[in-house]
LOLOPA-577353 format. One record per residue (C-alpha): z, x, y; residue number from 1; residue in three letters. Coordinates in nm, 4 decimals. Example, Ala and Ser with C-alpha at 12.3 -4.5 7.8 and 13.67 -1.06 7.14 Angstrom:
R        z        x        y pos code
R   0.7800   1.2300  -0.4500   1  ala
R   0.7140   1.3670  -0.1060   2  ser
This chain:
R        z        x        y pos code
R   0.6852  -0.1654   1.7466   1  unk
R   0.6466  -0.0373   1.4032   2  unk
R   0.2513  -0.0711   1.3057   3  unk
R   0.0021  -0.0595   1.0231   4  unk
R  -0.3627  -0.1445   0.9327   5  unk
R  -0.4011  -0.2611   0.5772   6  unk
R  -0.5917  -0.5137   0.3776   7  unk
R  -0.4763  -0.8403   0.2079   8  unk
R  -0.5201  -0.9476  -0.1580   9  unk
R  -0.5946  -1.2220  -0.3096  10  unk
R  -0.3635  -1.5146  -0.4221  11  unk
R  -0.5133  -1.5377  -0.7738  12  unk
R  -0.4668  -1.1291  -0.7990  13  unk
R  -0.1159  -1.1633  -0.6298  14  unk
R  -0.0118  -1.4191  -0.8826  15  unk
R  -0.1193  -1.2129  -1.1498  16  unk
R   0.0767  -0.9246  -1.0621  17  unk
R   0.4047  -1.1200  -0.9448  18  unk
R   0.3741  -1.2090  -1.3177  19  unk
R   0.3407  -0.9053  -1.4380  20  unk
R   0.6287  -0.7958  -1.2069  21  unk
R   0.8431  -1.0360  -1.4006  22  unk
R   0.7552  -0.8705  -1.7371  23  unk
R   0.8712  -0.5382  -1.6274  24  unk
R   1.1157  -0.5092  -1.3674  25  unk
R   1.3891  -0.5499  -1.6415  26  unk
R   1.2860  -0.2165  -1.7036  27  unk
R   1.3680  -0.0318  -1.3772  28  unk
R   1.6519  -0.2727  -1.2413  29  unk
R   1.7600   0.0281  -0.9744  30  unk
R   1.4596   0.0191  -0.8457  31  unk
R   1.3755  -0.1396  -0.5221  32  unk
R   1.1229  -0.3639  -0.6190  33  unk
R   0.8250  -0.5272  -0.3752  34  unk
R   0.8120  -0.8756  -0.3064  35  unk
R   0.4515  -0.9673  -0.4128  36  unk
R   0.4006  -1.1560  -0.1230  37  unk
R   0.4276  -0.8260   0.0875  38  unk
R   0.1692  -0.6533  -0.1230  39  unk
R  -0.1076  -0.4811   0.0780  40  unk
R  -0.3154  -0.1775   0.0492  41  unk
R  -0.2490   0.0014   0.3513  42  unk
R  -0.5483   0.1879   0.5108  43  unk
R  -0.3401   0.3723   0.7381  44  unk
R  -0.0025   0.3713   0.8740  45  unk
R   0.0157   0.3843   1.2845  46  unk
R   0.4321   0.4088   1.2676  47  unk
R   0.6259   0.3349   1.6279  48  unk
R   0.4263   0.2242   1.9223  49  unk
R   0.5286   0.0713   2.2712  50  unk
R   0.4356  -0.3018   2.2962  51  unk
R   0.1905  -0.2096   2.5909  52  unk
R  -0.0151   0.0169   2.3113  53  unk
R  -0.1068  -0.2872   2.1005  54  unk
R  -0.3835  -0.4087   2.2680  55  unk
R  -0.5499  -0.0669   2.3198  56  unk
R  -0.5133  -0.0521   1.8998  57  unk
R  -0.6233  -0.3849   1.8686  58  unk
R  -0.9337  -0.3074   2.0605  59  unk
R  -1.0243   0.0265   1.9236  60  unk
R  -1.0212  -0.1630   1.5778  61  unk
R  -1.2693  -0.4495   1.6904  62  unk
R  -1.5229  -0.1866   1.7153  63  unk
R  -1.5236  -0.0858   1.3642  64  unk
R  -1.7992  -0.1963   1.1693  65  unk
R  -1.8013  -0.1682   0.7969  66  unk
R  -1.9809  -0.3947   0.5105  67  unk
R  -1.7539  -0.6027   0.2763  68  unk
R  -1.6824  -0.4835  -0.1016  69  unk
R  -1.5297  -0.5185  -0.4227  70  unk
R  -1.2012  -0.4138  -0.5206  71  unk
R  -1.1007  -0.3668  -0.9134  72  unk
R  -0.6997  -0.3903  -0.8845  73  unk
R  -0.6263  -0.2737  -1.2610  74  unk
R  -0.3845   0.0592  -1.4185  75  unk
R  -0.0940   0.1736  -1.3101  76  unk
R   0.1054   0.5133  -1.2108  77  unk
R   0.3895   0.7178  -1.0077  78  unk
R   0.3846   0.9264  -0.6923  79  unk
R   0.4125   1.1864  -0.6778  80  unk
R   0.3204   1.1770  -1.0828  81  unk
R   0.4365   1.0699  -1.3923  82  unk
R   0.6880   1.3662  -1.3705  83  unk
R   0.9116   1.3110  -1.1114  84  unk
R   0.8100   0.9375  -1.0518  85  unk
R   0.9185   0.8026  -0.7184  86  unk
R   0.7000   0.5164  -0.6490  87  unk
R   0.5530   0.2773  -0.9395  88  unk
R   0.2057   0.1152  -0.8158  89  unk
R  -0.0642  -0.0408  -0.9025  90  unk
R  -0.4442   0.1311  -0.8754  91  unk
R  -0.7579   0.0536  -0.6776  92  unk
R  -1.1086   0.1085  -0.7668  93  unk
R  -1.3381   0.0133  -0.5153  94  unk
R  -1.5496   0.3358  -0.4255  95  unk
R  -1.6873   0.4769  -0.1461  96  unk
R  -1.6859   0.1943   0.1250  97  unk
R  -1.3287   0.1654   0.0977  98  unk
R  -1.2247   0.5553   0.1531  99  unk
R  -1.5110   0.5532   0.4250 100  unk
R  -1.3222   0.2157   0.6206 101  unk
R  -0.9771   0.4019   0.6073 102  unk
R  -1.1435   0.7408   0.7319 103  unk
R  -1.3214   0.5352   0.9629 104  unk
R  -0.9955   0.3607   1.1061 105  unk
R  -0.7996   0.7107   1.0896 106  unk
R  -1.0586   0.8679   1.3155 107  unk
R  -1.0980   0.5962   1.5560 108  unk
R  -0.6911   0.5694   1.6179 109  unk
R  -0.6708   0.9464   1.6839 110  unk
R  -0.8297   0.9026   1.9865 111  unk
R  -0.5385   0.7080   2.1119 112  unk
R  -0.3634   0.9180   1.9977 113  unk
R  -0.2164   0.8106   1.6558 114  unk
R  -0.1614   1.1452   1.4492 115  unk
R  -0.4288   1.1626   1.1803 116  unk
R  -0.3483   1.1927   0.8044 117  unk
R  -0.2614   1.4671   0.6739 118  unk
R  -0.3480   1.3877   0.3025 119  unk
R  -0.6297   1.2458   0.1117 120  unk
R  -0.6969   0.8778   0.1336 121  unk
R  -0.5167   0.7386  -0.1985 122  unk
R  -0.5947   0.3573  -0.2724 123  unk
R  -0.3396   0.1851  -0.4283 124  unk
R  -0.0018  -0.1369  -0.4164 125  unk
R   0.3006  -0.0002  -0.3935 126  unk
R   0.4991  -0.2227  -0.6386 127  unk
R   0.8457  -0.0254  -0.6488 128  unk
R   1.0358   0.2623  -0.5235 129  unk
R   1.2965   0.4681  -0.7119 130  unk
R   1.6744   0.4193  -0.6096 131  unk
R   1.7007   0.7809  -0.5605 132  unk
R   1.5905   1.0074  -0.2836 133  unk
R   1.3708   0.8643  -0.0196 134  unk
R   1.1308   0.6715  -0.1936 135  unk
R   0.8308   0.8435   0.0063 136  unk
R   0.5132   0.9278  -0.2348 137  unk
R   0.5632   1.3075  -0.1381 138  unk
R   0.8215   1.5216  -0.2533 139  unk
R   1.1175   1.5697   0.0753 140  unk
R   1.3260   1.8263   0.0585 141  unk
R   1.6847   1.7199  -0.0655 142  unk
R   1.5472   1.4778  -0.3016 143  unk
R   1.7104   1.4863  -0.6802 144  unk
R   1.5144   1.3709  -1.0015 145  unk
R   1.4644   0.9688  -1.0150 146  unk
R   1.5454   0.8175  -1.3696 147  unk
R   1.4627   0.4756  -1.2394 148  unk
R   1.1709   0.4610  -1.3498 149  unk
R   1.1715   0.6824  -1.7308 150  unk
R   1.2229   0.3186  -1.9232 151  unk
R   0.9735   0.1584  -1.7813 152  unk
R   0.7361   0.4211  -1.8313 153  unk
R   0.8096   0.4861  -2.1720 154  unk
R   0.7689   0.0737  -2.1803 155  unk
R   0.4471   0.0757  -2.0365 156  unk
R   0.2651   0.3742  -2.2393 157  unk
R   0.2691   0.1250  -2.5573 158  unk
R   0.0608  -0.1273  -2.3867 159  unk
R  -0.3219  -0.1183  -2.2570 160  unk
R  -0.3553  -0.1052  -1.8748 161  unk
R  -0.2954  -0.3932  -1.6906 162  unk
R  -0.5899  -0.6042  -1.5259 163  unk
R  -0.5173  -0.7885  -1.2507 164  unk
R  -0.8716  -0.8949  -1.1396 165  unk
R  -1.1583  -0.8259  -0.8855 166  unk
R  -1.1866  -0.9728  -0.5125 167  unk
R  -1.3728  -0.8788  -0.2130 168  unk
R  -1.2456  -0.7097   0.0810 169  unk
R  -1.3713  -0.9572   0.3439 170  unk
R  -1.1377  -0.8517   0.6985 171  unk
R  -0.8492  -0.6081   0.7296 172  unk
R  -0.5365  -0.6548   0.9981 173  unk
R  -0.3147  -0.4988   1.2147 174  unk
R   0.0353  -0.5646   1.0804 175  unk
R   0.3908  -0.5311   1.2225 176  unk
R   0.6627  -0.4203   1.0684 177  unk
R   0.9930  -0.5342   1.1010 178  unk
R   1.2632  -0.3513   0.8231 179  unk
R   1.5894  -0.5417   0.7673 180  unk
R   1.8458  -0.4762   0.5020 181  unk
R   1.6621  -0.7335   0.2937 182  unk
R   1.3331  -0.5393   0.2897 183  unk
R   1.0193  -0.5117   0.5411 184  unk
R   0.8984  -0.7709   0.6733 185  unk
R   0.5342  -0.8078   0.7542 186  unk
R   0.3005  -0.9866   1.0561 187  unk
R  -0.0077  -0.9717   1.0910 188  unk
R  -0.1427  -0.9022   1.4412 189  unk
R  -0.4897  -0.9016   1.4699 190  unk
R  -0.7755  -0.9485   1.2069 191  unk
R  -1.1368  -0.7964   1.1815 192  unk
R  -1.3854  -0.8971   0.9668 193  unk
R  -1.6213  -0.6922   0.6979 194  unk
R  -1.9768  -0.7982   0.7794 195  unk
C-alpha cells in the first residue's frame, strides 16, 4: 500500500486555484497537470507499506501533538528552479509550526522504520509536472531539459504573484495512494487533529 501524510486545503483556496489553473494551463499543454481536487501539501511521503503496517502508522501519528496555524498559499515556482523547471507549484508560507509538524511526523515514522528525509522540508502544491524526464523535484540522472514549462513562465513573469488566500491548518491525514493511467488517486485513511 502506497502511503502519505499530508494536509488538506480549503475549498474556497482550491477553487481559487482550479481557476487559476484554467488561466494558464494553455500555456504548458504537455504538461501533466494536477487535478485540483488532489491538491495537498504533503508533509512526508511513507511510499510502499504492507497492509498489516497501517495501523502501527496510524497509531504512531495519533500521538503527535502540534497547535493549529495559518497557511498563506500565494507565488509560484519550479523544482528544481526556474532553470531546468520540472515541476510548476504553488508556495506556502506558514512558518515555523508547519516545518516543526513535518519534522515532527518524519521523526516519529523512523522509528517504524520509514526512511527519513533526506532533504530539507520544502512547503509547497504541486500543480504540474513537465512531460519530460521523470517529473521528480530533484534532478535523476538520464533526465533531458523540459521545455514544457518555458511559455508559461515567460507568461507568468508579466503578471504579479498570484494570491490564493489564507486558511488554517486544523488536522492532517494519512492518505493512500492508488496510481492509474488516469493519474493518482487519493484516500484518506486516518485523520488527526491540530489542537
Amino acid at each position: 500500500m502506497r502511503l502519505f501524510v499530508a494536509l488538506d486545503i480549503d475549498d474556497a483556496i482550491r477553487s481559487r486555484i482550479a481557476r487559476f489553473l484554467d488561466g494558464v494551463r494553455g500555456f504548458a499543454p504537455d504538461a501533466r497537470w494536477v487535478k485540483p481536487e488532489s491538491l495537498h501539501v504533503t508533509l512526508k511521503f511513507i511510499g510502499e507499506q504492507p497492509e498489516d503496517k497501517v495501523e502501527n502508522i496510524k497509531r504512531t501519528l495519533e500521538t503527535i501533538t502540534a497547535n493549529r496555524f495559518e497557511m498563506n498559499i500565494r507565488g509560484y515556482g519550479f523544482f528544481p528552479g526556474p532553470r531546468m523547471p520540472r515541476v510548476f507549484w504553488v508556495g506556502i508560507e506558514a512558518g515555523k509550526i508547519l516545518t516543526s509538524l513535518a519534522a515532527t511526523v518524519d521523526q516519529q515514522l523512523a522509528a517504524l522504520d520509514v526512511a527519513k528525509e533526506e532533504h530539507a522540508f520544502n512547503p509547497h502544491l504541486t500543480l504540474a509536472r513537465g512531460a519530460a524526464g521523470s517529473g521528480s523535484p530533484r534532478r535523476q540522472k538520464g533526465d533531458r531539459p523540459n521545455r514544457s514549462f518555458w511559455q508559461l513562465q515567460e507568461k507568468l513573469s508579466a503578471l504579479p504573484a498570484p494570491e490564493f488566500g489564507t486558511m488554517t491548518a486544523r488536522e492532517f491525514f494519512l492518505y493512500r495512494s492508488q496510481l492509474s493511467p488516469g493519474g493518482s488517486k487519493y484516500t484518506k485513511l486516518a485523520g488527526f487533529g491540530l489542537h
